[in-house]
C-alpha positions in Angstrom: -2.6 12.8 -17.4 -5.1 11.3 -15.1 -6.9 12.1 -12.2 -9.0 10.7 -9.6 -11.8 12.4 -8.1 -13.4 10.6 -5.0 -16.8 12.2 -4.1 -18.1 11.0 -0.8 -22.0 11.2 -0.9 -24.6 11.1 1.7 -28.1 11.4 1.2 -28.2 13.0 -2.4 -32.2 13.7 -1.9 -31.5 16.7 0.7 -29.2 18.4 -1.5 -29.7 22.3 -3.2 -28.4 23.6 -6.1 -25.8 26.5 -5.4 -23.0 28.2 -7.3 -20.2 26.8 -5.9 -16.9 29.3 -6.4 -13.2 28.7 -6.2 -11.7 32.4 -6.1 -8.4 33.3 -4.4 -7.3 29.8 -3.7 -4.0 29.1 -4.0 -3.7 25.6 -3.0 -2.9 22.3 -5.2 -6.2 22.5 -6.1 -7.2 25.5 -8.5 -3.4 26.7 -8.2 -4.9 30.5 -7.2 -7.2 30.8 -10.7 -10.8 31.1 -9.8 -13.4 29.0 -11.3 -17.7 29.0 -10.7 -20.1 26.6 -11.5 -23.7 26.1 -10.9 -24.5 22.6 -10.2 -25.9 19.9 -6.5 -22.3 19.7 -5.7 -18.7 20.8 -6.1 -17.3 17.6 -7.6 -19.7 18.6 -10.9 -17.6 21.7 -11.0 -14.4 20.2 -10.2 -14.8 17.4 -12.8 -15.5 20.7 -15.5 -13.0 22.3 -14.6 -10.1 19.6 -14.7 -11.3 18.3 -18.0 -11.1 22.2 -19.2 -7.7 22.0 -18.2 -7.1 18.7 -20.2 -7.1 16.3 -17.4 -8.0 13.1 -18.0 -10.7 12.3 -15.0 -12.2 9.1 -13.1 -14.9 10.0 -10.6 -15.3 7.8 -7.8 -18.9 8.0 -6.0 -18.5 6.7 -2.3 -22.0 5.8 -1.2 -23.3 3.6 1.9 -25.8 0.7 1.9 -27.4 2.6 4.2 -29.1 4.8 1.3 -31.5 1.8 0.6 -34.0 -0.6 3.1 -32.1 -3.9 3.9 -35.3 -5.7 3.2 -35.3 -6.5 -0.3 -32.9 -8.3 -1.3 -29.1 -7.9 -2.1 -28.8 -4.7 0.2 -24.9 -3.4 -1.6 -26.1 -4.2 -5.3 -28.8 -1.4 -4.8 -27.3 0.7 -3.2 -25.1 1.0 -5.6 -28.0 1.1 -8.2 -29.8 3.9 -6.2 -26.4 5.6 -6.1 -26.1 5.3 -10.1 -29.7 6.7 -10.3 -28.8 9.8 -8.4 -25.7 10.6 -10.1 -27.3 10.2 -13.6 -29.8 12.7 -12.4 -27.2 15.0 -11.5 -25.8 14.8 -14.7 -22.3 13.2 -13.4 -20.9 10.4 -15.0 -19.0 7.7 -12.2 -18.5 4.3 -10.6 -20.4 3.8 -7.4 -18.7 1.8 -4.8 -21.3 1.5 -1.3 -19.2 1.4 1.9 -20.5 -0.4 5.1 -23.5 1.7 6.4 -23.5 3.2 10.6 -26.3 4.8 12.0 -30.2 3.9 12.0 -31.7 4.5 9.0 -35.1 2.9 7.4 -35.3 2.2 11.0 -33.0 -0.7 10.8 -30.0 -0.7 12.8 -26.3 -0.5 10.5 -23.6 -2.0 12.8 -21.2 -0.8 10.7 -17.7 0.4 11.9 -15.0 3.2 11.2 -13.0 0.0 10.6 -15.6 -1.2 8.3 -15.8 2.1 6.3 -12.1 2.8 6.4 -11.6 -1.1 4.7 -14.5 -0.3 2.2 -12.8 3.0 0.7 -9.3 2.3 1.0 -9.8 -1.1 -1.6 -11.9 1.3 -3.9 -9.6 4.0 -3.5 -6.3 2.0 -4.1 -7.9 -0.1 -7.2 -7.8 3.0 -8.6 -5.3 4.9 -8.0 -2.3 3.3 -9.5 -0.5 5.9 -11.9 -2.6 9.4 -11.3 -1.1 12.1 -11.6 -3.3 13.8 -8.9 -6.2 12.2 -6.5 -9.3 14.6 -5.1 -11.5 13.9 -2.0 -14.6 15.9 -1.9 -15.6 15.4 1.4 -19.0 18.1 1.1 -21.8 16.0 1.1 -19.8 12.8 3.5 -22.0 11.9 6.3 -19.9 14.0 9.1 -19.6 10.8 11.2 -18.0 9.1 8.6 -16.0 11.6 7.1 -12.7 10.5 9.5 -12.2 7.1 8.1 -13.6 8.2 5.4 -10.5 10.9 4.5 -7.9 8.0 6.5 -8.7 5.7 3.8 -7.7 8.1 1.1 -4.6 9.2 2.8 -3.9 5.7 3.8 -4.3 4.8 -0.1 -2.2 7.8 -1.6 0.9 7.7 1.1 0.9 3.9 -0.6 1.0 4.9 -3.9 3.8 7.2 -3.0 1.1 9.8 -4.1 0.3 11.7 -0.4 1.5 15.1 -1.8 -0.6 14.5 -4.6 -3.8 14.7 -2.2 -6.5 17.3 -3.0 -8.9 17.2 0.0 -11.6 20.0 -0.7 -15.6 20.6 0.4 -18.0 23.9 0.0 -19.2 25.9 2.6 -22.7 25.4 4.1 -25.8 27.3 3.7 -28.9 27.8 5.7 -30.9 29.1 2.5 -33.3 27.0 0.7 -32.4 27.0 -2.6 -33.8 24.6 -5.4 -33.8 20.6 -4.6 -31.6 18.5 -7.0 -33.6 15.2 -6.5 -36.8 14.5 -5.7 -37.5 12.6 -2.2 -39.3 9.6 -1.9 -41.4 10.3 0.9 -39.9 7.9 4.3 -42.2 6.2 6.7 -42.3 8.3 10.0 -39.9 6.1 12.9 -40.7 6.1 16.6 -39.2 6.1 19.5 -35.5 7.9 20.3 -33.0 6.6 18.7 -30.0 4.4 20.9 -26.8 5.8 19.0 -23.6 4.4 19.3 -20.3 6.7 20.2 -17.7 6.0 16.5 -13.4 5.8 17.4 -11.8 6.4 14.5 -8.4 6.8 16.6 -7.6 2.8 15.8 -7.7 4.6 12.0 -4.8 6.9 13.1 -2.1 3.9 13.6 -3.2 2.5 10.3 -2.5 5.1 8.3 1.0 5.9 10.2 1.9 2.6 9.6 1.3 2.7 6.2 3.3 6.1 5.7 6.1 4.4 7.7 5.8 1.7 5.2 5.5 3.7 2.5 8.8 5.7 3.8 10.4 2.0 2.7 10.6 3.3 -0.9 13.4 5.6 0.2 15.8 3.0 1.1 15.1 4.3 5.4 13.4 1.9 7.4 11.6 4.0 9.8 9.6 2.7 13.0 7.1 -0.7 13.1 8.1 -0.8 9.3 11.0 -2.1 10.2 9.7 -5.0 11.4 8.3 -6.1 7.9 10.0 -9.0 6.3 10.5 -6.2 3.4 11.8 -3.5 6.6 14.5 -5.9 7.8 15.6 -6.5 4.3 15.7 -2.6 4.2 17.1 -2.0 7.0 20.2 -4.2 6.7 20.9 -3.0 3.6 20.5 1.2 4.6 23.4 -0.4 7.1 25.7 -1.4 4.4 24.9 -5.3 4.6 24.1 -5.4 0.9 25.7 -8.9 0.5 22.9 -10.3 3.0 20.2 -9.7 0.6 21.6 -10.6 -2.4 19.5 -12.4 -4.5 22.2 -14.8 -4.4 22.7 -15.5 -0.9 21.6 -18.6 0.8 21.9 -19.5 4.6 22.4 -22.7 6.0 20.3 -23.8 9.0 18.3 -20.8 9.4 15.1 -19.3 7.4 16.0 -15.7 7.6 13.1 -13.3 8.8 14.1 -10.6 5.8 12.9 -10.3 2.3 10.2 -9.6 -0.2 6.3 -9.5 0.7 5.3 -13.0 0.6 2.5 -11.3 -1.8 0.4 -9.2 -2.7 -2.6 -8.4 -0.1 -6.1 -9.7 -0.6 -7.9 -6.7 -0.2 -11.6 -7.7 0.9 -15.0 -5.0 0.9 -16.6 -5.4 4.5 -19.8 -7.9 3.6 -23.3 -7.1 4.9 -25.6 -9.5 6.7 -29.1 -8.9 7.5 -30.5 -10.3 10.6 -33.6 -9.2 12.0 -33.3 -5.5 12.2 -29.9 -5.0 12.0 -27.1 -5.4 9.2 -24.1 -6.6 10.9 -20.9 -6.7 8.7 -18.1 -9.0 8.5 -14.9 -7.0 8.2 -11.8 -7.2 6.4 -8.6 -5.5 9.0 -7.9 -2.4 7.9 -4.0 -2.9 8.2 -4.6 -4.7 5.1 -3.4 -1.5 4.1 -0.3 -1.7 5.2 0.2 -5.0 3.3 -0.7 -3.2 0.0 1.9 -0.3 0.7 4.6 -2.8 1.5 4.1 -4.7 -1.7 3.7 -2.1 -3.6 7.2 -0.3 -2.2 8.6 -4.1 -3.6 7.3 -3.4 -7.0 9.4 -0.1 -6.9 12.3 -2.0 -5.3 12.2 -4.8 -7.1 14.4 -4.1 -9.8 17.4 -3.3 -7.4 17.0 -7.5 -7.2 17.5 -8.7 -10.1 18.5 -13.0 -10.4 21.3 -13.8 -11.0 23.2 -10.9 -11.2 26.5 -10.8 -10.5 27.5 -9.8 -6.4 29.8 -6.9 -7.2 27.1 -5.7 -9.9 24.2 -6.1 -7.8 26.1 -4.0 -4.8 27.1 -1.6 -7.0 24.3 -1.4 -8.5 22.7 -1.0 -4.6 25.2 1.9 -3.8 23.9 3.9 -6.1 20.5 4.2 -5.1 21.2 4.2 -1.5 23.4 7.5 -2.5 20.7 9.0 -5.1 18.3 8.5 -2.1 20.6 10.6 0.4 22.5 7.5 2.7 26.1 8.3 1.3 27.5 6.7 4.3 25.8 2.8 3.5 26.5 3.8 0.0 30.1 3.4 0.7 29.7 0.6 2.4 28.6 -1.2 -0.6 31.1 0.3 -2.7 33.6 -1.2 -0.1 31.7 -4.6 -0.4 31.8 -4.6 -3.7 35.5 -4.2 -4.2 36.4 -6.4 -1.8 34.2 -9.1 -3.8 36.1 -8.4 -7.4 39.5 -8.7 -5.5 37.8 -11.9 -4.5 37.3 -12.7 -7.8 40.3 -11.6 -9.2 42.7 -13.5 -7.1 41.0 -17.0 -7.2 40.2 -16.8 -10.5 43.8 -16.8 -11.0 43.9 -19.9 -8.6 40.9 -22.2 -9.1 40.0 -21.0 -12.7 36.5 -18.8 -13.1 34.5 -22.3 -12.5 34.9 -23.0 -8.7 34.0 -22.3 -5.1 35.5 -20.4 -2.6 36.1 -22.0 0.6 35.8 -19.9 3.8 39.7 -21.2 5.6 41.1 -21.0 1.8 39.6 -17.4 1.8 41.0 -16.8 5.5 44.8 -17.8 4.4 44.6 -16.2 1.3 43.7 -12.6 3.5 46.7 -13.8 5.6 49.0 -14.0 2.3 48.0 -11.1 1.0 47.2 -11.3 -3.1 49.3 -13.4 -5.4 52.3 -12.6 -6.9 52.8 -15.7 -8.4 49.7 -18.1 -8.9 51.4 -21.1 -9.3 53.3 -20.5 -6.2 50.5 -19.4 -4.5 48.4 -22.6 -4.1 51.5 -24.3 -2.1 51.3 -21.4 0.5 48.2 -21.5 0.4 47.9 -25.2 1.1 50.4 -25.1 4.1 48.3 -22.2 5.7 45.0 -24.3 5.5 44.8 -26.2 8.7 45.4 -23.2 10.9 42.8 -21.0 8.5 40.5 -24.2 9.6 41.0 -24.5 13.1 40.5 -20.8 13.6 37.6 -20.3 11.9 35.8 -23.4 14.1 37.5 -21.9 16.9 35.3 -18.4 16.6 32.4 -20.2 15.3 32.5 -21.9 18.8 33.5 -19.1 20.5 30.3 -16.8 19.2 28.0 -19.8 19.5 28.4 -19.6 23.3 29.0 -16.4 24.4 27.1 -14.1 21.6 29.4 -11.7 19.6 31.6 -9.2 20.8 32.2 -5.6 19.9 35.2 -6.7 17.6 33.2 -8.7 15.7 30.4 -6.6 15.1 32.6 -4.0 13.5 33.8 -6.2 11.4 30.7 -7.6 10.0 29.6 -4.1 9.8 32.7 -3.0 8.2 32.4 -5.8 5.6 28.8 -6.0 5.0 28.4 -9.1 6.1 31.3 -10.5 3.8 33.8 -12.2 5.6 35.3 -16.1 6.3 33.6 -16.3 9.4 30.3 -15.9 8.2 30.4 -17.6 5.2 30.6 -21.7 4.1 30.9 -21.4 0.1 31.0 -18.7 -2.5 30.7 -20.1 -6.0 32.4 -18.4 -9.3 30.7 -18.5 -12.4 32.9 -17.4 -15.3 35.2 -15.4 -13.1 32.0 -13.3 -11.2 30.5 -14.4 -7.7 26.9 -15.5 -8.6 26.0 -17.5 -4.8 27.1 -16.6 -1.5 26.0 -19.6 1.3 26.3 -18.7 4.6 26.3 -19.8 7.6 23.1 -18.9 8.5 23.4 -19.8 12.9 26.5 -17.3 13.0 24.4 -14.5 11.1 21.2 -15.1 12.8 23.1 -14.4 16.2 24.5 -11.1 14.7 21.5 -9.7 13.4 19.7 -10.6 16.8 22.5 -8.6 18.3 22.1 -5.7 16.3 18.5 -6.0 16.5 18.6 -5.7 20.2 20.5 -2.2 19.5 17.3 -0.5 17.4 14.1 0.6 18.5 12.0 -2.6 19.6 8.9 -4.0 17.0 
C-alpha cells in the first residue's frame, strides 16, 4: 500500500537535530506503538517508520520561492533546486514542489497570498494523491503564517479524493535548546529599516474547502448545500428524489438545454506563476475553487459507471436503485424500482402492439393507461385508435394549461410519483428490440417543473 507524506518546510538552515519520539499516541498515526528517531525533522522518522511497517511511501517537500533571491534568474526552478540540496543533506529522498512565497525575505518583497499558497499545494497535493491508502502532513517546520492554507489545501485535496479520514496531520514539539545545526547557513546580507508586513485571511480558504467536502458529499448519492448547484449536483439531486428517468443517459429534451449533468471536464489545475518586478515578486494566481472543480469531476469518475450508454431504461433505474439503497436513501430507491416497472409494463404491452421496433407516442401511451393492459392485442389497437383524439386534445390541453399558470400541487405529485415518467412530459419513447433505449421529452414542461421544485430547496 501507498502513502503520501507531505512535509512542509521552511527555512531548513535554522533547523537542530533532536530525537523526535512518538510514545503513547494512539491516533491514526502510530496506532498507540511508540517509535524514536534521531534525525532534523520528524518526517525522517515518519518515512522510517512507515517503510518498517511495509508501506510503500512518496514524500512530498513543500518549499517556497522565497528560500532563494529573486535576482537571478528563474526564481521557482531554484528554489526547488535549493530545496533538493537541503533534503539530500538531510539524507531524505523527495520531490520538491515551491509554493508562492509571502513575507520579505532577501529583502525583496513576496506578494504572495493564502490564495496563492493554498492553489500551489492543493495541485501538488491532488497530483498525488490518487489511490493512497493513507496521506501525512507534517506541518513542524511550515512557516506558521502559512501553515492555514497550507493544511486547507491538504484537506481540500483528501475530502476530494474521498480520502479526509485518511488524513494524518502531525508536527514535534518545540525546543529552546541549542542542539547541533543540520545545515550549514550561508551567511545573509544584514537588511535595514522595519519591515511594512501585511495582515494574511485565510478565512476565504474556509469556504473552499466546505465546498469541496460538500462536493465531495456528491459521491454518496446526497446533494448537500452550494453542491447542489453543480451541473453534476442537480443531476444528483433529481435523482436522490426518485427522477432517475431525467438523467438517463437516454433522455433527450426538446427545446431546452438542461442545466444537470456531468462536469463539462476535468479542471485545469494551474501553480500560482511568479513575476519579478523591481523589488517585489507579484504572482499571478490560479482560484483556489479550482478545487472544487477537481472534487466534482472526480465524484463523476466514481459515478460514472451508474451511466452507462445505451443501456436499457429499466436496467439503468434498476441499476440506480440499488445504489441509492446501498448508499442509505431507501425511500428514492423505491422510487426507481417504481419507475422502472412501470417502464417494462411499458414495454410489455406495446411490444405486443407495435412490435419491439417502434416509438411510443405520448396520447397513445395516455389511452392505453385509460384502457388498462391488453387482453387481446389485436383488439386492442381499435380501442386504442378510437380513444386517440381525446388522449390528444388533453394532453395539449394541460400542456397549455401549465405553460400559463405554472404547475399545480397535483401535478407535482405526479411527476414525483412517476419520476418524471409520464404522457404529459414526454413527446417519443423509442423501443429497441422490445427495451426502451431513448426517452425525448418535452423539455419546456420539464424545465417549468424542476424550476418549481427548485424554488422549494435551499437557494444556490
Amino acid at each position: 500500500m501507498r502513502v503520501l507524506l507531505v512535509s512542509v518546510w521552511g527555512h531548513p538552515p535554522g533547523w537542530r537535530k533532536a530525537r523526535f519520539v512518538a510514545e503513547g499516541v494512539g491516533g491514526r498515526a502510530f496506532r498507540g506503538r511508540a517509535h524514536a528517531g534521531v534525525g532534523c525533522l520528524p518526517a525522517q522518522v515518519l518515512a522510517t517508520y512507515l517503510a518498517k511497517s511495509g508501506l510503500e511511501v512518496a514524500t512530498l517537500v513543500v518549499g517556497f520561492d522565497s528560500a532563494v533571491d529573486p535576482g537571478g534568474g528563474d526564481l521557482r526552478r531554484r528554489a526547488v533546486e535549493q530545496y533538493l540540496m537541503w533534503a539530500e543533506e538531510v539524507e531524505l529522498q523527495a520531490e520538491v514542489v515551491a509554493a508562492a512565497g509571502v513575507g520579505v525575505h532577501h529583502g525583496w518583497r513576496f506578494e504572495g497570498t493564502p490564495e496563492a499558497v493554498f492553489s500551489d499545494v492543493f495541485k501538488a497535493v491532488w497530483e498525488r494523491s490518487e489511490g493512497v491508502f493513507q496521506i501525512y502532513l507534517d506541518l513542524t517546520h511550515a512557516p506558521p503564517h502559512l501553515a492555514a492554507p497550507v493544511y486547507y489545501a491538504a484537506a481540500a485535496a483528501a475530502a476530494g479524493r474521498g480520502a479526509e479520514d485518511k488524513l494524518v496531520v502531525v508536527s514535534a514539539e518545540a525546543a529552546e535548546v541549542e542542539g547541533e545545526p543540520c545545515l550549514q547557513e550561508a551567511p545573509r546580507p544584514p537588511v535595514e529599516g522595519t519591515p511594512v508586513l501585511r495582515l494574511l485571511d485565510s478565512s476565504e480558504l474556509q469556504s473552499v474547502v466546505q465546498r469541496v467536502r460538500e462536493a465531495a458529499s456528491l459521491r454518496w448519492l446526497s446533494a448537500p448545500g452550494r453542491a447542489r448547484c453543480s451541473r453534476l449536483g442537480r443531476l444528483v439531486w433529481l435523482l436522490s428524489n426518485g427522477l432517475g428517468p431525467l438523467v438517463y443517459p437516454g433522455a433527450v429534451f426538446e427545446g431546452w438545454e438542461p442545466s444537470f449533468g456531468p462536469p463539462e471536464g476535468p479542471p485545469k489545475l494551474e501553480e500560482s506563476r511568479p513575476v519579478v518586478e523591481g523589488r517585489a515578486v507579484r504572482y499571478q494566481h490560479m482560484r483556489p475553487d479550482a478545487a472544487v472543480d477537481a472534487a466534482l469531476y472526480q465524484v463523476w469518475r466514481e459515478l460514472g459507471h451508474l451511466f452507462p450508454g445505451g443501456a436499457p431504461l429499466v436496467d439503468f433505474l434498476t441499476a440506480a436503485a440499488g445504489e441509492l439503497e446501498r448508499r442509505g436513501a431507501p425511500r428514492a430507491a423505491e422510487a426507481l424500482r417504481d419507475a422502472a416497472r412501470e417502464a417494462a409494463q411499458l414495454e410489455k404491452t406495446f411490444t405486443a402492439v407495435n412490435g419491439p421496433d417502434s416509438a411510443i407516442w405520448p396520447e397513445v401511451w395516455h389511452a392505453a393507461e385509460r384502457l388498462g393492459p391488453p387482453a387481446d392485442p389485436r383488439e386492442y389497437v381499435g380501442e386504442l385508435a378510437e380513444a386517440l383524439p381525446q388522449a390528444r386534445r388533453e394532453l395539449e390541453e394541460e400542456r397549455r394549461r401549465v405553460a400559463e399558470r405554472g404547475p399545480d400541487p397535483r401535478l407535482v405529485r405526479d411527476f414525483l410519483t412517476r419520476g418524471g415518467l409520464a404522457p404529459l412530459f414526454i413527446r417519443r419513447i423509442d423501443l429497441r428490440g422490445g427495451r426502451i433505449v431513448k426517452v425525448v421529452y418535452d423539455g419546456r414542461t420539464v424545465e417549468r417543473l424542476l424550476k418549481h421544485l427548485e424554488q422549494k430547496a435551499p437557494p444556490c
